[in-house]
Legacy VTK file of the C-alpha trace (Angstrom):
# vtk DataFile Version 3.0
C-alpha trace
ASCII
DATASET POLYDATA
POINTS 324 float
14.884 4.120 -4.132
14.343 2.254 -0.315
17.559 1.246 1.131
16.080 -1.925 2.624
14.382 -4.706 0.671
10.909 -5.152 1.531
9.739 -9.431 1.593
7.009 -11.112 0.768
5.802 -14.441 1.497
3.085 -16.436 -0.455
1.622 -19.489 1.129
-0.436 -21.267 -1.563
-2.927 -23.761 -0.319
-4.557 -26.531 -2.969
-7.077 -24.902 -5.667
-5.381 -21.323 -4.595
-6.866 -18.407 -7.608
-4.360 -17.908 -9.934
-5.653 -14.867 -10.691
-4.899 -13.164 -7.640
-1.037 -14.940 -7.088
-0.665 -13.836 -10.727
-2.099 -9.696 -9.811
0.501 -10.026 -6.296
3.148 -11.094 -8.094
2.995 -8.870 -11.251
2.449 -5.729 -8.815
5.674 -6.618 -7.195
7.454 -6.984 -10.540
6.101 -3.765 -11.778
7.382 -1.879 -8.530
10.447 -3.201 -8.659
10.940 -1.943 -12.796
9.640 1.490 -11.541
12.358 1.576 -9.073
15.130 0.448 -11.205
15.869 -2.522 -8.880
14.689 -4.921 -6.748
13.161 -3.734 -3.684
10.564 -5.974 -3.569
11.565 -9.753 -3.072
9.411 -12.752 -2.675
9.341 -16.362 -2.061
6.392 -18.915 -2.682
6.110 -21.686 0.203
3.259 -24.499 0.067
2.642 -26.496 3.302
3.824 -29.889 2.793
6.494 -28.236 0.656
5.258 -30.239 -1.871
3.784 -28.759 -5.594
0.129 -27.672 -5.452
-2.537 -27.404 -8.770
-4.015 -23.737 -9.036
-7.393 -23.188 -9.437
-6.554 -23.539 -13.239
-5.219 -26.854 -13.184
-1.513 -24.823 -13.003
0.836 -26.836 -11.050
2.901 -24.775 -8.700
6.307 -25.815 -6.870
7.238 -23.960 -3.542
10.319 -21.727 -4.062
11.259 -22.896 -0.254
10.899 -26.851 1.507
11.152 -24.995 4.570
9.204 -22.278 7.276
12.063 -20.279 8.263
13.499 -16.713 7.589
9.904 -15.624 9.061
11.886 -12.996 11.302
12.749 -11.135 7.792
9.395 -11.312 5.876
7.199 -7.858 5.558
4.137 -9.648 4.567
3.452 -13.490 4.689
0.119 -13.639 2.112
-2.253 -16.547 2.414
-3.984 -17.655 -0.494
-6.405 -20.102 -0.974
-9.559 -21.181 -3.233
-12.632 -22.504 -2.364
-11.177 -25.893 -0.817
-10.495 -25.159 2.696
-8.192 -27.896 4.795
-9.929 -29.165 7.437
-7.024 -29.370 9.211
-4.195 -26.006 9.451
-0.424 -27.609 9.484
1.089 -26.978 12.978
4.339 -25.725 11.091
2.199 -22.968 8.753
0.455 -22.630 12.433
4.134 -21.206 13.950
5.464 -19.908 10.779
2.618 -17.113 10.686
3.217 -16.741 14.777
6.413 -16.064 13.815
6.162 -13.451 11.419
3.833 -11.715 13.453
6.129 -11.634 16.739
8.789 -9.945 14.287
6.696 -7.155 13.003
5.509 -8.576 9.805
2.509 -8.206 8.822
-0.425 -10.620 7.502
-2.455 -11.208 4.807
-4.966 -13.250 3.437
-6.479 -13.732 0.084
-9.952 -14.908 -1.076
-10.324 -18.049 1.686
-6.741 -17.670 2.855
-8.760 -14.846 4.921
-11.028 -17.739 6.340
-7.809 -19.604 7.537
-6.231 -16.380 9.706
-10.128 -15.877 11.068
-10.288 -19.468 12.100
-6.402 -19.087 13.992
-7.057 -16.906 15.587
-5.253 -13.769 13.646
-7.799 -11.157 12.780
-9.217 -11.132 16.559
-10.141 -7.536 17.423
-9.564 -6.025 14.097
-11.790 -4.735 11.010
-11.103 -7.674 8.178
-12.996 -9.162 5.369
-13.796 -13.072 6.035
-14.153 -15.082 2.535
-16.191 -18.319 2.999
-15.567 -19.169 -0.501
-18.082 -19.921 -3.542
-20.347 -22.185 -1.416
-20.742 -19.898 1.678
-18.468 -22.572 3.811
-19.570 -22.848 7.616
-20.653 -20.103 9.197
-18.624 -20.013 11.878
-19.577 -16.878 13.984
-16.047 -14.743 14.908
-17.439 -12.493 17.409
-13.856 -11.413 18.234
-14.086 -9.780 14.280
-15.612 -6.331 12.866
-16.016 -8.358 9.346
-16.238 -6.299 6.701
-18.609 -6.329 3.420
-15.284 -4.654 0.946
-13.037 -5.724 -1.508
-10.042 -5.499 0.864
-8.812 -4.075 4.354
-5.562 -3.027 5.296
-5.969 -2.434 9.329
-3.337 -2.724 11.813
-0.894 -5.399 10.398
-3.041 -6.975 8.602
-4.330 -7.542 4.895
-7.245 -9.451 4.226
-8.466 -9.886 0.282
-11.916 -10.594 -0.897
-9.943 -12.137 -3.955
-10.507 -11.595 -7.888
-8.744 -7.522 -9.391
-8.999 -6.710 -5.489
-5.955 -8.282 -5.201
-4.329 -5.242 -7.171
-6.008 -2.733 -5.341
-4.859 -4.615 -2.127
-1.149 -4.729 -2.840
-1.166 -0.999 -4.072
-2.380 0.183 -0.800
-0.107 -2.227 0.912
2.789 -0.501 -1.399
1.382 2.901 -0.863
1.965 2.657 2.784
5.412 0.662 3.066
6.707 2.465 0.139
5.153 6.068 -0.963
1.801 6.829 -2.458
3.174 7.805 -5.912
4.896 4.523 -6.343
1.444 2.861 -5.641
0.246 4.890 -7.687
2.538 4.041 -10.614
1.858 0.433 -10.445
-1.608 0.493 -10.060
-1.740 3.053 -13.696
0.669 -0.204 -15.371
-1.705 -2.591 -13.579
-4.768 -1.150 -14.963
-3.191 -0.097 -18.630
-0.983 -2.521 -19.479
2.149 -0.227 -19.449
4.217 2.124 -17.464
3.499 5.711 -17.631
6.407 7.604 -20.305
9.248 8.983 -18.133
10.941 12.588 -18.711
14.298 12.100 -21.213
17.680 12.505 -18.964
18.356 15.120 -21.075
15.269 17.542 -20.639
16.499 20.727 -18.793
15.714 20.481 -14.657
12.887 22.462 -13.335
13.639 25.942 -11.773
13.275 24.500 -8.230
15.517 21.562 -9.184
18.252 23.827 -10.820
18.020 25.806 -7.395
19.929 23.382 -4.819
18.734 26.108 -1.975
14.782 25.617 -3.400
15.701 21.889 -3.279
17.069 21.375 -0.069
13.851 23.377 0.807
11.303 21.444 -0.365
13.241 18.234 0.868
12.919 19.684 3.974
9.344 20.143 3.954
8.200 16.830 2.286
10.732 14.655 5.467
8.422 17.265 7.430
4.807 16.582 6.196
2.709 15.288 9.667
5.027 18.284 11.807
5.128 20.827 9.033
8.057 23.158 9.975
6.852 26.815 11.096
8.713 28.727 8.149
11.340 30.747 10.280
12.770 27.432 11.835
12.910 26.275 7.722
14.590 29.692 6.797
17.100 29.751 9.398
17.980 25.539 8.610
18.346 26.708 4.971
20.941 30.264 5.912
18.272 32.264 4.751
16.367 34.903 6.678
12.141 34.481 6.403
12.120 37.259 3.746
14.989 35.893 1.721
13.671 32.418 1.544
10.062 34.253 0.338
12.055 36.382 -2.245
13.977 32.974 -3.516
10.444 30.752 -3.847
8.365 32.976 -5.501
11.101 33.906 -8.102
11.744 29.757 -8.494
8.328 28.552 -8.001
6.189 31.807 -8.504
4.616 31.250 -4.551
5.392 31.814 -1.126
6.858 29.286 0.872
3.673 28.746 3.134
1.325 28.421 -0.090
3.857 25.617 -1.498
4.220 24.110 1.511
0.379 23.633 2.161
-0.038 22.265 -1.713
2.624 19.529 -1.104
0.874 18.592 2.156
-3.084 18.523 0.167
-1.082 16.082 -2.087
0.284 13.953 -0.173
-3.370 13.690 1.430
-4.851 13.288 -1.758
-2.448 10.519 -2.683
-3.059 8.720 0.789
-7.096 9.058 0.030
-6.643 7.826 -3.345
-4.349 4.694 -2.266
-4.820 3.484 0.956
-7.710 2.492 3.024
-6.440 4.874 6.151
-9.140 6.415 8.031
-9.712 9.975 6.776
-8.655 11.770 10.578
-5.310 9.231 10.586
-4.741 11.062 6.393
-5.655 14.521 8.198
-2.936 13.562 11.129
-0.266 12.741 8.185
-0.987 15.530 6.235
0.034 17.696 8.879
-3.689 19.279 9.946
-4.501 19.110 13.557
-8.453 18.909 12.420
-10.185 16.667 10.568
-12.552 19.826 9.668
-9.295 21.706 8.545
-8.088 19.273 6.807
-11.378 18.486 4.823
-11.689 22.342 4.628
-8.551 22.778 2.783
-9.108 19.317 0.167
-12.629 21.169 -0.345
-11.256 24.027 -1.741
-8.049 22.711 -3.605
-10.022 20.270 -5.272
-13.812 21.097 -5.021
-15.280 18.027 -3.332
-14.762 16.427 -0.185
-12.585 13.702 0.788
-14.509 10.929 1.266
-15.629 12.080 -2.428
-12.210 11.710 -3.260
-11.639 8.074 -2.484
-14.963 7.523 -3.761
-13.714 9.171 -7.512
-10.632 7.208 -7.353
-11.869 3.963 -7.136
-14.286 4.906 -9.444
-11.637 5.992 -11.842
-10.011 2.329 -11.348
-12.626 0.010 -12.009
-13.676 2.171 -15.539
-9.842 1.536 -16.432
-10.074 -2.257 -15.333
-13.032 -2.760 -17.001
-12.811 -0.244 -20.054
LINES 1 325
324 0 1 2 3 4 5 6 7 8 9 10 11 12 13 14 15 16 17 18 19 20 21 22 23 24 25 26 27 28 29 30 31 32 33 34 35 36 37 38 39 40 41 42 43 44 45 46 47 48 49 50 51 52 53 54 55 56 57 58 59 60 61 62 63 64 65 66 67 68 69 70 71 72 73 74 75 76 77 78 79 80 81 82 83 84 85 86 87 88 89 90 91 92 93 94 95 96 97 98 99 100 101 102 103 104 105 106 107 108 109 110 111 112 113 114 115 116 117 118 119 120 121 122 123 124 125 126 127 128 129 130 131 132 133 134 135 136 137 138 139 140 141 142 143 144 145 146 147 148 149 150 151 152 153 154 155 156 157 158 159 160 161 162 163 164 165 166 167 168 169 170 171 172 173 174 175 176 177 178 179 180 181 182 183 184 185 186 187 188 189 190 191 192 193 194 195 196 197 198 199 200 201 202 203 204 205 206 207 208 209 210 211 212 213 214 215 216 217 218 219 220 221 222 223 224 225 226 227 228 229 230 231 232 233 234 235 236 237 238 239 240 241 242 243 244 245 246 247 248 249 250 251 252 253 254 255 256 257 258 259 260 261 262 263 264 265 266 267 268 269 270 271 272 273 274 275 276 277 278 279 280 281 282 283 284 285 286 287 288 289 290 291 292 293 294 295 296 297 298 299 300 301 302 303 304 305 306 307 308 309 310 311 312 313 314 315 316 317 318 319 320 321 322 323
């Protein structure tokens, strides 16, 4: 459980998808059940601060008649349909500033990713630009590596091509403010209907979890995943000489301390490949390799494909589930 609550913001413009307020909205809900609490807050805000119609005919009312709190929101999302104001309100204008002078960071949805191009807020990074159904003008963005994908998470910033994207968009955005395995829990209830069956309370504790010394070892070594720990340093923090700690994992776990510390790092870079749109070499970097050719190495032969094949299976794996 996160000791801070993570904020979003949703700015709805007129004729904004349902769809994809309903897929942000229901990810955030399903996070918040898997955690027990709620981590995840939101708001909905509508410039004018007036009620809006959805793409459905769905008339929406703005949680907030007001643009401030922007120094506490995580993520302000724009969303907006295929009618684009001609004009952008001064006060969304500052509020979005704002957000992005405190460390927030923003996103855009379907033609809410039009509106951040045209401000001026995806300048010199990788995005995806939706003109909407019609095409909409082409305005040119030189300033913008556009990109032809469902969605982009790139340096504070989250731009949606719209439609189920919107899932896979807020799972990678939850994968990297939150942990991969939480993404990945919403994404299975997103995708099934249902969250995954949990252990009973009362089901006996693994051997490494009914051995506090095993535990406070692999603690160690998951706070430690990008700067893995050389193994004496680990021993010695845990009262244990090098041969000790050996002679205590492989009678808990069955392996050496080395061979279970490797396997948690190949995880976590599995999970990172499977749930966020991080460049391979940054996954490498956070899995603790100081090679991208190590690192792809070592996925090869845990899993037996590469892992850019990896990504490629998972999102695979989702759309068959969406679409099964």
């Amino acid at each position: 459980m996160f000791l801070t609550m993570v904020r979003v913001s949703f700015v709805l413009f007129p004729g904004f998808p349902m769809l994809a307020y309903a897929l942000a909205r229901e990810a955030l809900d399903i996070a918040n059940r898997v955690l027990g609490d709620v981590t995840f807050g939101c708001d909905t805000r509508i410039p004018g601060h007036v009620q809006t119609t959805a793409s459905n005919g769905a008339v929406m009312a703005p949680d907030r008649a007001d643009w401030d709190g922007a120094d506490s929101i995580d993520l302000a999302l724009v969303i907006c349909g295929d009618t684009v104001p001609a004009r952008i309100p001064n006060g969304f204008q500052a509020y979005l500033a704002r957000v992005a002078e405190a460390g927030g960071r923003l996103g855009g949805v379907d033609t809410g990713t039009l509106i951040l191009a045209r401000i001026g807020h995806l300048d010199g990074r990788r995005a995806v630009v939706s003109r909407g159904a019609g095409g909409g003008p082409q305005d040119p963005f030189p300033a913008i590596d556009i990109c032809d994908r469902p969605h982009v998470l790139d340096d504070r910033r989250l731009t949606v091509a719209g439609g189920v994207a919107v899932g896979d968009a807020i799972c990678a955005w939850i994968a990297e403010v939150a942990t991969p395995a939480l993404a990945d829990e919403v994404a299975h209830a997103l995708a099934t209907g249902r969250l995954r069956d949990r252990p009973s309370p009362d089901e006996p504790a693994s051997t490494a979890q009914s051995d506090p010394v095993i535990a406070a070892m692999e603690a160690k070594m998951r706070a430690h995943m990008a700067n893995p720990l050389p193994l004496s340093d680990l021993a010695d923090s845990l009262g244990l000489s090098r041969k000790a700690l050996r002679g205590r994992c492989v009678r808990a776990l069955g392996v050496k301390p080395s061979d279970f510390y490797l396997d948690l790092r190949l995880r976590h870079g599995a999970d990172l490949l499977r749930h966020t749109a991080m460049p391979i070499s940054q996954i490498a970097e956070a899995s603790g390799f100081d090679t991208l050719a190590g690192f792809s190495r070592s996925i090869r032969n845990a899993l037996g494909v590469s892992p850019s094949a990896v990504r490629k299976m998972a999102r695979a794996a989702k759309m068959v589930a969406k679409y099964a």
